[in-house]
TIDREN-281456 format. One line per 3 residues: number of its first residue (from 0); for each residue x, y, z of C-alpha. Coordinates in steps of 0.05 Angstrom, whole numbers, plus 32768, in hexadecimal, padded with zeros to 4 digits. Layout:
NUM) X Y Z; ...;
// end
This chain:
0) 7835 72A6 86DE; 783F 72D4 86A5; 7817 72AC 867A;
3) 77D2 72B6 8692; 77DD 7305 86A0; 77F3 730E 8653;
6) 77B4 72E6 8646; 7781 730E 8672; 77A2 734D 8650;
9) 779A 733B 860B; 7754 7329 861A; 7742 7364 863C;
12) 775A 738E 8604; 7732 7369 85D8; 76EE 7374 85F7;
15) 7702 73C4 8602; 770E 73CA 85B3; 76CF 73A6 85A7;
18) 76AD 73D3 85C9; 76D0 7415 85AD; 76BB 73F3 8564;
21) 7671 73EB 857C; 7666 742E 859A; 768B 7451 8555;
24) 765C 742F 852D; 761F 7441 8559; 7637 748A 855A;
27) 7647 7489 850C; 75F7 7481 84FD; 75E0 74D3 84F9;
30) 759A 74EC 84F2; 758F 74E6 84A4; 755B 7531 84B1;
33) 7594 7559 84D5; 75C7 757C 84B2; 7600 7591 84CC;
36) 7628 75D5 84DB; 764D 75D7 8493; 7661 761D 849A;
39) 7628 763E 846D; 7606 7679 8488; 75B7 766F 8494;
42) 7585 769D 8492; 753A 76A7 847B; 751E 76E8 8463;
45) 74EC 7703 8494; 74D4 7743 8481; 74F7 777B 8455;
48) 74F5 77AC 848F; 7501 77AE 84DB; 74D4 777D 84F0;
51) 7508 774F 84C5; 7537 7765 84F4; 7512 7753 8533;
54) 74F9 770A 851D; 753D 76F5 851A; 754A 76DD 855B;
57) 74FD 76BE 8563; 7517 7698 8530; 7558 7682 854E;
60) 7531 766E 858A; 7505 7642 855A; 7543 761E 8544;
63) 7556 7610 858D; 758E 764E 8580; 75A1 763E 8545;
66) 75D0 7679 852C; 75AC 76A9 84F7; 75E4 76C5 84C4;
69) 75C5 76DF 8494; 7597 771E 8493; 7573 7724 844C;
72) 7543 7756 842E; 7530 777F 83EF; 7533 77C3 83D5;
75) 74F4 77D7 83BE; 74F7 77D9 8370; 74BA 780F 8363;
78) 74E7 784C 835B; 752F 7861 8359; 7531 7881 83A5;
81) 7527 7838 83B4; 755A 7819 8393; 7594 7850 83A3;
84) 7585 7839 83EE; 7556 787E 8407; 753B 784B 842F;
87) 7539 784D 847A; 7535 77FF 8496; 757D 77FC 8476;
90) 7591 7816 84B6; 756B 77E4 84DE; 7592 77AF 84B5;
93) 75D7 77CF 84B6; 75D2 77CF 8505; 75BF 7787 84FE;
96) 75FF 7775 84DA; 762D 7799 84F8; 7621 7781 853E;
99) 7640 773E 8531; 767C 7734 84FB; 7661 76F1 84EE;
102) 7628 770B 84CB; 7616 7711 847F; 75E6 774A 845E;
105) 75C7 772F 841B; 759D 776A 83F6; 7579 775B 83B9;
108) 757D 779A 838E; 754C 77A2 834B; 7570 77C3 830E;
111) 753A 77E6 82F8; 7506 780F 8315; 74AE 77FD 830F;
114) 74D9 77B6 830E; 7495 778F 8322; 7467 77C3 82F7;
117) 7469 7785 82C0; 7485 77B0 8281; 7488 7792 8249;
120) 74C4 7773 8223; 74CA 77AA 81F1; 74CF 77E0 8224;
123) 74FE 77AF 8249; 7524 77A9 8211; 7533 77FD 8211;
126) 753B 7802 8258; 757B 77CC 825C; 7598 7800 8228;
129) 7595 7830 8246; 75AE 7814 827F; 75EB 77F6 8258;
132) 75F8 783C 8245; 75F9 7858 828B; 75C3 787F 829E;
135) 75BB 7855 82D9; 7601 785C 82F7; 75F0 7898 8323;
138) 75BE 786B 834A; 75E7 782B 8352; 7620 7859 836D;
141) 75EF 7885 839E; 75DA 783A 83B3; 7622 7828 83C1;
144) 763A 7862 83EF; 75FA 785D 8413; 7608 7814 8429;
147) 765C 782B 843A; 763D 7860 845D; 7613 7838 848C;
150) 764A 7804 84A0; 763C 77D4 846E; 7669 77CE 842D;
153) 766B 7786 8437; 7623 7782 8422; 761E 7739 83EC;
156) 75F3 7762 83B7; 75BD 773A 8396; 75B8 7769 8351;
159) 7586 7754 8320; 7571 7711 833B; 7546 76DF 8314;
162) 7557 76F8 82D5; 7544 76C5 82B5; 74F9 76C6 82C0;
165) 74C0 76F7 82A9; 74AE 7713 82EC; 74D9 774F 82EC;
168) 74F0 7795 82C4; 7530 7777 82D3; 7532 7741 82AA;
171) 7562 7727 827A; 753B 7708 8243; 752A 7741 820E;
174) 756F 7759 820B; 75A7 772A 8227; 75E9 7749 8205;
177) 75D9 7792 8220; 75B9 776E 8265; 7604 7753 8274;
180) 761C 779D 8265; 75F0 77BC 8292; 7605 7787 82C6;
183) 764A 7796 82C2; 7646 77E1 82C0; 7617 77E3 8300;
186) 764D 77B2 831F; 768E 77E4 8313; 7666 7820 8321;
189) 765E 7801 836D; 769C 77E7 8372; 76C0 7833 835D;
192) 769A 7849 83A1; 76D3 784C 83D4; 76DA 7818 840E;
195) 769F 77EE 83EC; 76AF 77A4 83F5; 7671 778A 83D7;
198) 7666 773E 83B7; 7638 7743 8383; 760E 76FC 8379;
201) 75F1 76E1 833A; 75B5 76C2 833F; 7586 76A6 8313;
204) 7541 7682 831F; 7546 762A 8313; 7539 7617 82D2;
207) 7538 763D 828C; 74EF 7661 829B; 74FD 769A 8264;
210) 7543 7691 824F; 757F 765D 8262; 759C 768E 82A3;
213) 75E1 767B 8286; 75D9 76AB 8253; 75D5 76E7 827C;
216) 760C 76D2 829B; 763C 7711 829B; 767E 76F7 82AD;
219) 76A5 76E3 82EF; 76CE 7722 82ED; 768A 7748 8305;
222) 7666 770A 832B; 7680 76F5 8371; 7644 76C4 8383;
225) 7617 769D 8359; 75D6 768E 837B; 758F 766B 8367;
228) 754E 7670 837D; 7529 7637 8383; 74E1 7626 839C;
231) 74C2 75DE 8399; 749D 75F7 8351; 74A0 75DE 8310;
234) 74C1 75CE 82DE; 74D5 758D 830D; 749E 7563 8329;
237) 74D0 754A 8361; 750E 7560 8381; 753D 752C 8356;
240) 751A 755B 8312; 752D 7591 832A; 7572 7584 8338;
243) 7577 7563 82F1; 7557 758C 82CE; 7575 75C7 8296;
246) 7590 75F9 82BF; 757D 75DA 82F8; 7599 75CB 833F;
249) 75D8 75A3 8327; 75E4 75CE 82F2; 75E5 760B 831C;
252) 761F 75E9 8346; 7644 75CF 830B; 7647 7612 82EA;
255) 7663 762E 8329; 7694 7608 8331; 76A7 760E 82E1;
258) 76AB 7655 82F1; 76CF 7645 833D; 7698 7670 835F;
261) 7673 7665 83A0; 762B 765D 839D; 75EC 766D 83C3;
264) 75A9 7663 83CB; 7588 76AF 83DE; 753F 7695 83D9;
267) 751F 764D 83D8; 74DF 7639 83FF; 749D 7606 83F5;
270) 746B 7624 83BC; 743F 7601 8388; 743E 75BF 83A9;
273) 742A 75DB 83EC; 743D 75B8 8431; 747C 7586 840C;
276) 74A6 7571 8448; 74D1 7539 8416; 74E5 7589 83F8;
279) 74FD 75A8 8436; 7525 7568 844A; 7545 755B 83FE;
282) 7555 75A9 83F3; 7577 75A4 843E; 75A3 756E 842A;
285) 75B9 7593 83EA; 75CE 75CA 8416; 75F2 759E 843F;
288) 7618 757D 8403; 7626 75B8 83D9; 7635 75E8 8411;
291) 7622 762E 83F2; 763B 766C 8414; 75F7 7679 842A;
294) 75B3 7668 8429; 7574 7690 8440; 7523 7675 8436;
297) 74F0 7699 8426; 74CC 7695 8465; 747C 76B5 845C;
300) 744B 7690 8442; 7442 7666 8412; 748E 7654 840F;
303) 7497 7657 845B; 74A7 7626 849B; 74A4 765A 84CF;
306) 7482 7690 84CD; 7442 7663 84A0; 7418 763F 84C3;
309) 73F9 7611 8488; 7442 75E7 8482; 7448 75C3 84CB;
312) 746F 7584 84A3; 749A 75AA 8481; 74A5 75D6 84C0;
315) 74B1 75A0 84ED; 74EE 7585 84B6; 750B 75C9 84B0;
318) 7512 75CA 84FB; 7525 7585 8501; 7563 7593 84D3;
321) 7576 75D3 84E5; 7572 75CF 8532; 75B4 75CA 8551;
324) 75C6 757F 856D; 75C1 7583 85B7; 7603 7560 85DA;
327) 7600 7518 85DB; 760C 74EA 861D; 765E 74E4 8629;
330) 766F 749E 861A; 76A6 748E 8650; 76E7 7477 8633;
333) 76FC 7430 864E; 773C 7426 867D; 7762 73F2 8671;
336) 7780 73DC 86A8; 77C9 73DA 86B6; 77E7 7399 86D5;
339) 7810 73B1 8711; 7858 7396 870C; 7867 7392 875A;
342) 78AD 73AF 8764; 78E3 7386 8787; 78F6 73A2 87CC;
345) 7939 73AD 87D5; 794B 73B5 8825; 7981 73F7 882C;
348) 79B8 73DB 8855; 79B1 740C 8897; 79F7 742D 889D;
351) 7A03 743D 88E6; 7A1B 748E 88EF; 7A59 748E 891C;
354) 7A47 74B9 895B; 7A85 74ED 8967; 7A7F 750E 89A6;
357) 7A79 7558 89B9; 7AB8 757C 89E0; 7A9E 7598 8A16;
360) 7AC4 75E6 8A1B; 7AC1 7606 8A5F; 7AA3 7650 8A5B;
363) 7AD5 767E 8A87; 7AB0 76A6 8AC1; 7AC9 76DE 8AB8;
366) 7AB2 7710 8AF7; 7A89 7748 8AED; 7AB0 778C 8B18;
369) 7A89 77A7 8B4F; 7A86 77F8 8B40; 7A6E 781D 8B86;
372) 7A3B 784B 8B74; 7A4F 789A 8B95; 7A23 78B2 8BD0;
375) 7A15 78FA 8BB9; 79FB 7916 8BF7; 79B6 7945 8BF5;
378) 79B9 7990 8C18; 798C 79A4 8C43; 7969 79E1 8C2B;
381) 7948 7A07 8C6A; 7900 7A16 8C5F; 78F3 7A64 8C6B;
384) 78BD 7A75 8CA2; 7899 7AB3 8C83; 7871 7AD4 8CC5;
387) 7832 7AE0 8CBD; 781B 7B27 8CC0; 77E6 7B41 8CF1;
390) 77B6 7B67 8CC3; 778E 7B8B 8CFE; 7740 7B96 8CE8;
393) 771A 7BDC 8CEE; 76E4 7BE8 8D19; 76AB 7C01 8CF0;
396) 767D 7C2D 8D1F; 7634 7C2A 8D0D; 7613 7C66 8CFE;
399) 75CC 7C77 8D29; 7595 7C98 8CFA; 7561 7CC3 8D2B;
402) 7525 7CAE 8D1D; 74F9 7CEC 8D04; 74C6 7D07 8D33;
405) 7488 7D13 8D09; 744B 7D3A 8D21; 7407 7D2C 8D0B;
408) 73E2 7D6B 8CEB; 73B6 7D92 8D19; 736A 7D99 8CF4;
411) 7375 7DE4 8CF4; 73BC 7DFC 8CD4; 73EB 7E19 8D04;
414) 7432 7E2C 8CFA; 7454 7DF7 8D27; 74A4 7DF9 8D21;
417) 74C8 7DBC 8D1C; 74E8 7D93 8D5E; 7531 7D8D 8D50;
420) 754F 7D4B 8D60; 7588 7D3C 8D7B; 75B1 7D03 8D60;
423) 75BB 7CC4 8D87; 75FB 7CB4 8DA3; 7625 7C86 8D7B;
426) 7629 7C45 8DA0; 7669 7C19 8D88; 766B 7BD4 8D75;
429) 769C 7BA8 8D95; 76BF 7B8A 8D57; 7708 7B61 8D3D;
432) 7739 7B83 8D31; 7740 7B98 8CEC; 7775 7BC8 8CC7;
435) 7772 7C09 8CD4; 7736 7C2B 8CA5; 7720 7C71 8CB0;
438) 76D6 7C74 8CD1; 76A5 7C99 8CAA; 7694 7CDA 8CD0;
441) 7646 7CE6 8CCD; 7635 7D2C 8CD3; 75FD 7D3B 8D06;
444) 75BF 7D4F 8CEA; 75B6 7DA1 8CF0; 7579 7DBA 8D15;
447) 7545 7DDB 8CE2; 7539 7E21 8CED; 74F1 7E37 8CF9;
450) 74CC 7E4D 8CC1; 749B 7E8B 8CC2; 7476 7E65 8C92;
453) 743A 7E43 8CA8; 7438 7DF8 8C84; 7406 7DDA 8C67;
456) 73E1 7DA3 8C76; 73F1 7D63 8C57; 73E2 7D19 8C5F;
459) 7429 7D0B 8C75; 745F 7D2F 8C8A; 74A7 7D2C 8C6D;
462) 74DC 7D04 8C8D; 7522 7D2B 8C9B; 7551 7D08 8C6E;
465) 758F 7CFB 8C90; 75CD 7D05 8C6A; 75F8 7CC7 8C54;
468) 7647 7CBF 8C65; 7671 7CCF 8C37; 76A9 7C99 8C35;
471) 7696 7C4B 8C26; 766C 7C1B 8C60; 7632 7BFC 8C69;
474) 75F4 7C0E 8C46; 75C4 7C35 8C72; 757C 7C32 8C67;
477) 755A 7C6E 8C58; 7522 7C86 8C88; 74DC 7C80 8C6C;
480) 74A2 7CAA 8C78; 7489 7C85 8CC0; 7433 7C7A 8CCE;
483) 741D 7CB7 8CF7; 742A 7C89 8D3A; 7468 7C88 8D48;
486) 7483 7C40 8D5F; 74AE 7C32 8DA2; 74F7 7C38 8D95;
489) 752F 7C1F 8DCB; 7543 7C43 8E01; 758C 7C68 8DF8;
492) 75B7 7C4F 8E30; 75D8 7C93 8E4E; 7620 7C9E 8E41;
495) 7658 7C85 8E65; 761C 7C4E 8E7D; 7636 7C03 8E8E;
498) 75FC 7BE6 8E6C; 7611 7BD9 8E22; 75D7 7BD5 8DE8;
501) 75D3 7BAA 8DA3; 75A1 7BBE 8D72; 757F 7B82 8D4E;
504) 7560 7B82 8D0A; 7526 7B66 8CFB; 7522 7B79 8CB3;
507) 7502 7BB1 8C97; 74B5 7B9B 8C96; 74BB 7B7A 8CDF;
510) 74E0 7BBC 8CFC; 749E 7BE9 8CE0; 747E 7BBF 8D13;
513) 74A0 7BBF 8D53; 74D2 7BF4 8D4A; 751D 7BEB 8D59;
516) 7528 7BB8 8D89; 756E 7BAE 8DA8; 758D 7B83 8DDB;
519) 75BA 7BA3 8E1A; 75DE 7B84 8E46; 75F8 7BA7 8E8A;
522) 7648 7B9C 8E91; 766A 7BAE 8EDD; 76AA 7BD6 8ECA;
525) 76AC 7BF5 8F0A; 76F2 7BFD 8F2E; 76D5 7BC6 8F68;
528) 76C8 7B96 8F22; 7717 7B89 8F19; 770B 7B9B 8ED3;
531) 7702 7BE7 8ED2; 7746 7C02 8EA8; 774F 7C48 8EC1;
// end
């Protein structure tokens, strides 16, 4: 039995390594266009201002996010104001930088000023004296505390580039000795600035053009960088010339590494030989192998892949290369199997537990005492009878008004005296008992007195106004003036009569009408009624 599972194992480890071979070797074949993250900071220059700034990240978004390092632009070389930095799209750029740490600021900075104003080599010649004598310095060092003032002392410093060439006021050819002292005395006068921490880069066109650039070199103590600009241009009718060439591409990175500096390539870009995508794919790979600190093309036309149109195949190679690699599928690893060894099974002997009984104690009843509660008898507290007292009510008499005998006027005035009246007798009104309240006494109403006076007529006569009680009771109506015929008015039982009388009230508009009614009622007291009390 073991023979045949050792056998199946070995074989299956056999096909699983085969496999891991095949799909190393299939993964080991790489795009030959794309290059690879090497650590050297990309960039392009864009535009010398803000809209430099803002193209950035349309260009990141190009490269399918590739990450833009490298910001680069140019101080403009026409006057001195430009090249101490009185510019204002430094701003623009130091904001750029300093938003990420990753990111590199390369500014190209002329050493003299009307540097494209093509002055000839004699004049040249005068101005690198006086430069090596320092009548520049006070511009270089205005230059460097602008650039520690705005955040960026960091700043790689491009100073004098393509030196070797006839293009600029800068250049080195009609006075190399004094060239490399101006050089080096703009270089300390930067670096005296306090808190600078700039890297100054070398860097010279390919080829010899005007002079070999090697001999305005000035020295590694005041070079940090050496650079070269390259464009697909002669001398070198293909990329292997100009690699080979005198001071070409090789000996740019030999001479750097003689001189154990890292190197850079600030500008390079298509030119004379137009749309050359065999240019953009060779000077790629050179990057790649040689691994400069940074590299930046010249991206506007003619040298351009982005922003110009009129190179699509050189374009599409650039973008090819430089777009990041999107993740590839995940290649599962194999499982090997492992044979399952089947484990013996042992049976436990079962070890019976001994079963000790419980005792059993008894709990004691132990009796609870009865404890007799105390009758606490309750007293009897007599409720008090309070009498109630007899509050006897007053009898309240009601008061007779006469009623006013009014004559009419006779239709020739006469002197007629008045009637006196006598008062009605007071008729009482059986009522409750109440307590004892003094009844009002109503004076009776005096008799006028005739007047000698003869009155005169008038369309109604007066009423007697008989005068109200005194003490408290109920309200009595005062008399009003009556019409000229006199209404009926009950008849007065006589006193000491058995016939009792109740006035009724029919209010006061109902009484104008019919007078004073009342209601009597004849009562027997006689001594043969049984009730008579006297």
């Amino acid at each position: 039995m073991p023979r045949p599972r050792r056998r199946l194992a070995s074989t299956c480890v056999g096909t699983v390594t085969a496999g891991l071979l095949a799909t190393g070797a299939a993964l080991a074949a790489p795009d030959e266009n794309r290059t690879g993250d090497s650590g050297t900071a990309m960039g392009a220059y864009l535009d010398y201002g803000p809209n430099g700034v803002a193209r950035i990240p349309y260009l990141s978004r190009w490269l399918g996010g590739r990450e833009i390092r490298v910001g680069h632009t140019y101080l403009p070389g026409d006057q001195w104001a430009g090249i101490e930095g009185r510019v204002s799209f430094l701003e623009d750029w130091a904001r750029w930088r300093l938003a990420d740490d990753d990111r590199m600021f390369v500014l190209n900075v002329p050493m003299q000023a009307r540097n494209e104003a093509r002055v000839p080599d004699h004049q040249v010649a005068r101005l690198i004296r006086a430069g090596a004598l320092g009548d520049h310095d006070e511009h270089f060092r205005r230059l460097a505390e602008r650039l520690v003032s705005l955040g960026v002392p960091d700043t790689v410093i491009v100073l004098g580039w393509e030196m070797n060439g006839v293009t600029y006021t800068h250049r080195c050819r009609p006075d190399p000795a004094n060239w490399k002292v101006y050089w080096r005395r703009v270089v300390e006068v930067m670096r005296a600035v306090p808190g600078q921490k700039f890297k100054f880069d070398f860097a010279p066109s390919r080829g010899t053009d005007a002079i070999g650039w090697t001999k305005c070199y000035p020295g590694d103590d005041y070079v940090d960088i050496i650079g070269m600009d390259s464009y697909d241009q002669a001398p070198g009718e293909t990329f292997d010339e100009q690699v080979s060439q005198p001071y070409g591409l090789q000996k740019h990175v030999d001479f750097a590494r003689a001189h154990r500096k890292a190197i850079s390539y600030p500008e390079w870009g298509l030119f004379r030989r137009g749309d050359n995508p065999e240019y953009v794919r060779r000077m790629l790979r050179w990057i790649e192998q040689h691994k400069p600190l940074y590299h930046t093309i010249t991206d506007y036309c003619p040298h351009g892949v982005w922003q110009c149109k009129q190179n699509p195949e050189s374009s599409k190679v650039f973008r090819d290369a430089l777009t990041p690699e999107a993740p590839g599928p995940v290649v599962p690893t194999p499982v090997v199997p492992t044979p399952v060894v089947p484990t013996p099974m042992v049976p436990t002997p079962v070890v019976p537990t001994p079963v000790v009984p419980t005792p059993v104690v008894p709990t004691p009843q132990v009796p609870t005492p009865a404890v007799p509660t105390p009758q606490i008898p309750t007293p009897a507290v007599p409720t008090p009878q309070i009498p109630t007292p007899q509050v006897p009510t007053p009898q309240i008499p009601t008061p007779q008004i006469p009623t006013p005998q009014v004559t009419e006027p006779s239709a020739e005035p006469s002197p007629v005296a008045p009637t006196p009246v006598a008062p009605s007798p007071e008729v009482p009104t059986p009522v409750a008992p109440s307590p004892e309240v003094p009844a009002p006494v109503s004076p009776r109403p005096t008799p006028p007195e005739p007047s000698p006076e003869v009155p005169k007529p008038s369309p109604a006569a007066p009423s007697p106004v008989a005068p109200a009680p005194v003490t408290p009771g109920p309200v009595v109506p005062k008399p009003e003036p009556t019409p000229a015929k006199p209404l009926p008015q009950p008849q007065q039982p006589p006193l000491n009569s058995r016939q009792w009388c109740v006035p009724i009230n029919f209010g006061e508009w109902l009484s104008k009408l019919v007078g004073k009614q009342s209601i009597c009622v004849k009562i027997d007291l006689g001594e043969d009624s049984g009730f008579w009390p006297f």
